[in-house]
C-alpha positions as CSV (number, residue, x, y, z in Angstrom):
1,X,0.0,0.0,0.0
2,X,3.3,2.6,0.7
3,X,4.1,1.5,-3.0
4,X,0.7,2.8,-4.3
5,X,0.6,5.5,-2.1
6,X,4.2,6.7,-3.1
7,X,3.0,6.2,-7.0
8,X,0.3,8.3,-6.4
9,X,2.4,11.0,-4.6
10,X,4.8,11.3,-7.7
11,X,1.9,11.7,-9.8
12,X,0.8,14.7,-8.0
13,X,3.9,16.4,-8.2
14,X,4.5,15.8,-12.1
15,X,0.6,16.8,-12.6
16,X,1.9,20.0,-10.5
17,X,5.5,20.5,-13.0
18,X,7.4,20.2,-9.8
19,X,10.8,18.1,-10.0
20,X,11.7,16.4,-7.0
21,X,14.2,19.3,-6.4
22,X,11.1,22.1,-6.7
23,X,9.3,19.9,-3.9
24,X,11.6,19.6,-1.6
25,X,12.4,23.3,-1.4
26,X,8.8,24.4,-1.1
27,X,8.7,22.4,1.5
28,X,12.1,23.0,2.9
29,X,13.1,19.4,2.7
30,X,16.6,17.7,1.0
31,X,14.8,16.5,-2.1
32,X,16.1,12.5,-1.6
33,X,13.5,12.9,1.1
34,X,10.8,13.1,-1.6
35,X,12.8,9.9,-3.9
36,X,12.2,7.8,-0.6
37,X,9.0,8.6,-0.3
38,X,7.6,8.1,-3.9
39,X,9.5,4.9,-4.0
40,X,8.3,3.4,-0.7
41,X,11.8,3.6,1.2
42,X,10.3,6.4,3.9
43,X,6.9,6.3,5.0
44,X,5.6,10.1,4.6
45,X,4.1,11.6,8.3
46,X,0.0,13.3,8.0
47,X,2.0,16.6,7.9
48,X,4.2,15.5,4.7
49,X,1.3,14.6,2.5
50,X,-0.5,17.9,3.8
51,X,2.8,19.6,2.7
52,X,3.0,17.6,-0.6
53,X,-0.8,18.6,-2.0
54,X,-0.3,22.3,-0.8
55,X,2.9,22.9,-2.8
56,X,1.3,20.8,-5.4
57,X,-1.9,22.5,-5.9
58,X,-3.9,19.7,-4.7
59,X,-5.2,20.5,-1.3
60,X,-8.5,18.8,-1.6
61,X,-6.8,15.0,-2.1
62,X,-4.6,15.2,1.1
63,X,-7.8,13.8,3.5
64,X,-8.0,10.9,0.9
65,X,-3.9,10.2,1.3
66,X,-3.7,10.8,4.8
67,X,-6.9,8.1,5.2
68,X,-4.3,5.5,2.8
69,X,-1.4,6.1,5.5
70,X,-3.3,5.4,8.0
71,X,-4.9,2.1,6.3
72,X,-1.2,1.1,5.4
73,X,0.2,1.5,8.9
74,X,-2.5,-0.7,10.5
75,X,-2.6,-3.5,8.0
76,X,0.2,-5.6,9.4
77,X,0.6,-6.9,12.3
78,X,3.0,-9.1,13.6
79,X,2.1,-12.6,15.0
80,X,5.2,-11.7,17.9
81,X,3.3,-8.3,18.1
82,X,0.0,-9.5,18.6
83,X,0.5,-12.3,21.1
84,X,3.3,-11.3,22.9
85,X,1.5,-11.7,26.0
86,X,-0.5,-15.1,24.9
87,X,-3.3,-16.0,23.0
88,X,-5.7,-14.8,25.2
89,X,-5.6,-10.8,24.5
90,X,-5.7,-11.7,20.6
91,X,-8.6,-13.8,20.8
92,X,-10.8,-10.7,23.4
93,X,-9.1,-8.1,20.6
94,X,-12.1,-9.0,17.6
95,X,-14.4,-9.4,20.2
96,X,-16.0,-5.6,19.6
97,X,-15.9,-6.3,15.7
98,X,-17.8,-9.5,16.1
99,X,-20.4,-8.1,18.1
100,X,-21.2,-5.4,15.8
101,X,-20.7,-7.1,12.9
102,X,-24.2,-8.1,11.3
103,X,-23.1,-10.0,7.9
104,X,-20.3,-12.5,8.2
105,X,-19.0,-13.8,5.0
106,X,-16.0,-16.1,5.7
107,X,-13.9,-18.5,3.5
108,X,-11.7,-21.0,4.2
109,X,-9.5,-23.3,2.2
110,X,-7.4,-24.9,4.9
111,X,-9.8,-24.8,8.4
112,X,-12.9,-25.1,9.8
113,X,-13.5,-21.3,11.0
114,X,-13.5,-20.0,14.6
115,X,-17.3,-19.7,14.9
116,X,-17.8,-23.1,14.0
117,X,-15.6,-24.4,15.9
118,X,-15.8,-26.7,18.9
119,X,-13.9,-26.5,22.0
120,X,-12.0,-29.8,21.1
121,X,-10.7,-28.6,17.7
122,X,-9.6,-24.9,18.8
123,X,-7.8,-26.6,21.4
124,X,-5.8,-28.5,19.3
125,X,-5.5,-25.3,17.0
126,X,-4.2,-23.2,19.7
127,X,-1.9,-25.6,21.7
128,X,-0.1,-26.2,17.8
129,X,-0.3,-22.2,17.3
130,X,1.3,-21.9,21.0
131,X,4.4,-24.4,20.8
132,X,5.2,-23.1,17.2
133,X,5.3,-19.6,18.1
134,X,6.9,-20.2,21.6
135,X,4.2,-18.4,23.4
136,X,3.0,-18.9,27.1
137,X,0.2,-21.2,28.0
138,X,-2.8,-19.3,28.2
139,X,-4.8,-22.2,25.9
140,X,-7.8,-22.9,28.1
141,X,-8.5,-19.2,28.8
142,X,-8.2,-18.9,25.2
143,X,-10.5,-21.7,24.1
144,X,-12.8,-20.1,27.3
145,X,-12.6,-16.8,24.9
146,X,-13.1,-17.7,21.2
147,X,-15.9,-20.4,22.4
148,X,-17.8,-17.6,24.2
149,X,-17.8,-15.1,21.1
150,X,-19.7,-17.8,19.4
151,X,-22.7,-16.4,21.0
152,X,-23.6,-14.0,17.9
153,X,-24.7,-16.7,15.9
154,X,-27.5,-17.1,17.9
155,X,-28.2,-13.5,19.2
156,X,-28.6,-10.2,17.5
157,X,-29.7,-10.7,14.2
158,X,-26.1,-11.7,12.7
159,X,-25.5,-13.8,9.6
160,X,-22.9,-15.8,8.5
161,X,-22.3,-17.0,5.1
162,X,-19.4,-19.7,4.9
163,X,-17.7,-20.6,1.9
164,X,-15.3,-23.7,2.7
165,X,-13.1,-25.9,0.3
166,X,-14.0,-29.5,0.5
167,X,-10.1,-30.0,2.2
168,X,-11.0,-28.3,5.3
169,X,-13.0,-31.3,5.9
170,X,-10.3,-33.6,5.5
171,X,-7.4,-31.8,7.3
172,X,-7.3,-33.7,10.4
173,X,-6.6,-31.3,13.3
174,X,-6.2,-33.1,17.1
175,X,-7.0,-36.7,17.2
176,X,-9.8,-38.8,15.3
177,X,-12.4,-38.1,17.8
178,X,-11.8,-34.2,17.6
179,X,-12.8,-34.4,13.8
180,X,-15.6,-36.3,14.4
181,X,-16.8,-34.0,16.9
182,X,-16.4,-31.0,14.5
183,X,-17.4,-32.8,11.6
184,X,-20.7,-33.9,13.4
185,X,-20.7,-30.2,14.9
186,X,-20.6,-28.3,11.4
187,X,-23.6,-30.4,10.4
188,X,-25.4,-28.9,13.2
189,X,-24.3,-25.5,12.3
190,X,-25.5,-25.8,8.9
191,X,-29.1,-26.3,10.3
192,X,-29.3,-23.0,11.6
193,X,-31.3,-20.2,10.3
194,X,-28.2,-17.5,10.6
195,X,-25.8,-20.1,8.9
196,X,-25.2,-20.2,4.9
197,X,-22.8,-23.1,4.3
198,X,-21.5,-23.7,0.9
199,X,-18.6,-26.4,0.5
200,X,-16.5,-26.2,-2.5
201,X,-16.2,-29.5,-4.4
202,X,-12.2,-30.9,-4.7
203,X,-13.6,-32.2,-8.2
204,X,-14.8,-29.0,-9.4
205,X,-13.5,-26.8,-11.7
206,X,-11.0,-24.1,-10.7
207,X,-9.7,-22.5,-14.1
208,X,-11.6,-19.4,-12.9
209,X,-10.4,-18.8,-9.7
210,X,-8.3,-21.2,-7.4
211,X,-8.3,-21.9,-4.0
212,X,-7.3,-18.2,-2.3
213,X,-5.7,-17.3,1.2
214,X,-8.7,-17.8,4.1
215,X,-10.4,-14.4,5.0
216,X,-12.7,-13.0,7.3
217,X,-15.6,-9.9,5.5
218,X,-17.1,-8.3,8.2
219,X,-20.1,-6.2,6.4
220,X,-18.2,-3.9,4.0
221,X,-16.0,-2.4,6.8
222,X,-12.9,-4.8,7.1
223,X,-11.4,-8.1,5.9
224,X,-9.0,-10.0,7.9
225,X,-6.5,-12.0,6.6
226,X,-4.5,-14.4,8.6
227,X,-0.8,-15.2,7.0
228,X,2.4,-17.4,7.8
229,X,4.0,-13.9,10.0
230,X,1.2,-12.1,10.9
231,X,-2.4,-10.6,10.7
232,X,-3.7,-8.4,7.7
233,X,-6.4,-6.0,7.8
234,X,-7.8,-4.3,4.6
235,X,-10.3,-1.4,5.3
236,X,-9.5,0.6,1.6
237,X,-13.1,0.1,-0.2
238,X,-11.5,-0.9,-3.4
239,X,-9.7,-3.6,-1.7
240,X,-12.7,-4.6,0.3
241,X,-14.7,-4.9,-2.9
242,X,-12.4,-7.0,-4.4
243,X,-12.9,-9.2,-1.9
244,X,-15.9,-9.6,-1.5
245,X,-16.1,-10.6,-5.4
246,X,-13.8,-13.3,-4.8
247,X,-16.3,-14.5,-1.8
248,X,-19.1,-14.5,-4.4
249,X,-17.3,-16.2,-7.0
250,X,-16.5,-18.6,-4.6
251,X,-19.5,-19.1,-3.0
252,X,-20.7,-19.9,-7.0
253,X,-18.4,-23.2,-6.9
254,X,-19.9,-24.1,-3.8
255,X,-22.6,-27.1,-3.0
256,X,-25.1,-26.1,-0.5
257,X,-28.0,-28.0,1.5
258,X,-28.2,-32.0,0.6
259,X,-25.1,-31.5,-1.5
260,X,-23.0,-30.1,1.7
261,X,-24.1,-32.4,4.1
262,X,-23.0,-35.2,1.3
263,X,-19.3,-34.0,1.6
264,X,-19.5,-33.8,4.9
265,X,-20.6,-37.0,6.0
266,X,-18.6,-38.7,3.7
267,X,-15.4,-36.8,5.7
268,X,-16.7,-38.3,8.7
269,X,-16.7,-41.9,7.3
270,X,-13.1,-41.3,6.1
271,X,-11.9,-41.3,9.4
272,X,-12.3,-44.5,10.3
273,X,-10.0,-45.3,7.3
């Protein structure tokens, strides 16, 4: 996002005839200072871009850019960041955003989600998550958490639309009894009136779009994004909206009803194999 924003920063100041040089002594700064910043090698403060669009003829566009720094320099977060004091604060942090969330669209190409989860299998999620990140041993007040935020699917007029590839169902996470559980679980989820579940087929078709990175939509105001180092959050609109296409394309492959509960008992069968 610095990239784009430095891209759209240099196109100001051309649009304006200003070399680099011109900018920076306007503004009374060495003129590498304005190189790093188009190229993305120094982040530019609130009072920079307000700086940049007055020399540059372009007041109006600096609440726009300012918004775009601020998106950029809370849309990574480090894992070591975010849990360096356990699980536990991570898991209360989305707690506000769930509650006043009202449409849930989630996909997930690798695991069940957290609000179908059951105790059993976010155990075995979070004790993994705990020894591979080094972190202390908060996992029961943890599981305590993300099970209790599992209330707004039955309170409060929220909906949740789950789009899930047909391997979550077979990635065995904790022991054979803990997929069963969940297995049996998700069909139970399914049956509810605030639920959507669609299951993407492993036979179907993918030329038009493959299996993507899991996300979270929460109405149209953020998307989370959880990768190998850390924790993405997208709140741009453009961005937002491109998700939110994928989702639908998605949920387009998907099976749903009869068709889901097919695939999902037929997981549960497997594991006796």
């Amino acid at each position: 996002m610095l990239e784009a924003l430095g891209t759209r920063l240099r196109e100001i100041r051309t649009e304006a005839g200003l070399t680099g040089r011109d900018l920076g002594r306007l503004a009374g700064w060495h003129s590498s200072k304005v190189s790093r910043i188009e190229h993305a090698r120094q982040a530019p403060s609130a009072d920079d871009i307000t700086a940049w669009c007055e020399h540059s003829g372009t007041e109006d566009q600096a609440a726009d850019l300012i918004a775009t720094l601020r998106a950029a320099e809370g849309m990574f977060v480090q894992w070591q960041r975010m849990e360096r004091t356990g699980l536990r604060v991570a898991q209360e942090s989305v707690v506000p955003l769930w509650e006043r969330t009202r449409r849930f669209r989630i996909y997930s190409s690798w695991l069940i989600p957290g609000p179908l989860q059951t105790p059993a299998y976010i155990r075995a999620l979070l004790h993994a998550i705990r020894v591979r990140r080094g972190l202390p041993d908060d996992v029961e007040a943890s599981v305590r958490v993300r099970v209790d935020k599992q209330h707004v699917i039955h309170e409060g007029g929220h909906r949740f639309a789950v789009v899930l590839e047909e391997g979550t169902l077979r990635y065995r996470i904790g022991d054979t009894d803990t997929m069963a559980g969940q297995l049996g679980h998700l069909l139970a989820m399914a049956a509810l009136p605030s639920v959507s579940l669609g299951i993407v087929p492993l036979d179907v078709d993918r030329s038009a779009l493959w299996p993507l990175e899991g996300f979270f939509l929460y109405d149209d105001e953020q998307v989370n994004v959880e990768l190998v180092s850390g924790h993405l959050t997208v709140t741009q609109p453009r961005e937002i909206a491109m998700y939110a296409d994928a989702f639908a394309q998605l949920a387009d492959l998907a099976v749903y009803g009869a068709a889901a509960r097919t695939l999902i008992t037929a997981a549960i069968r497997a594991l006796d194999n």
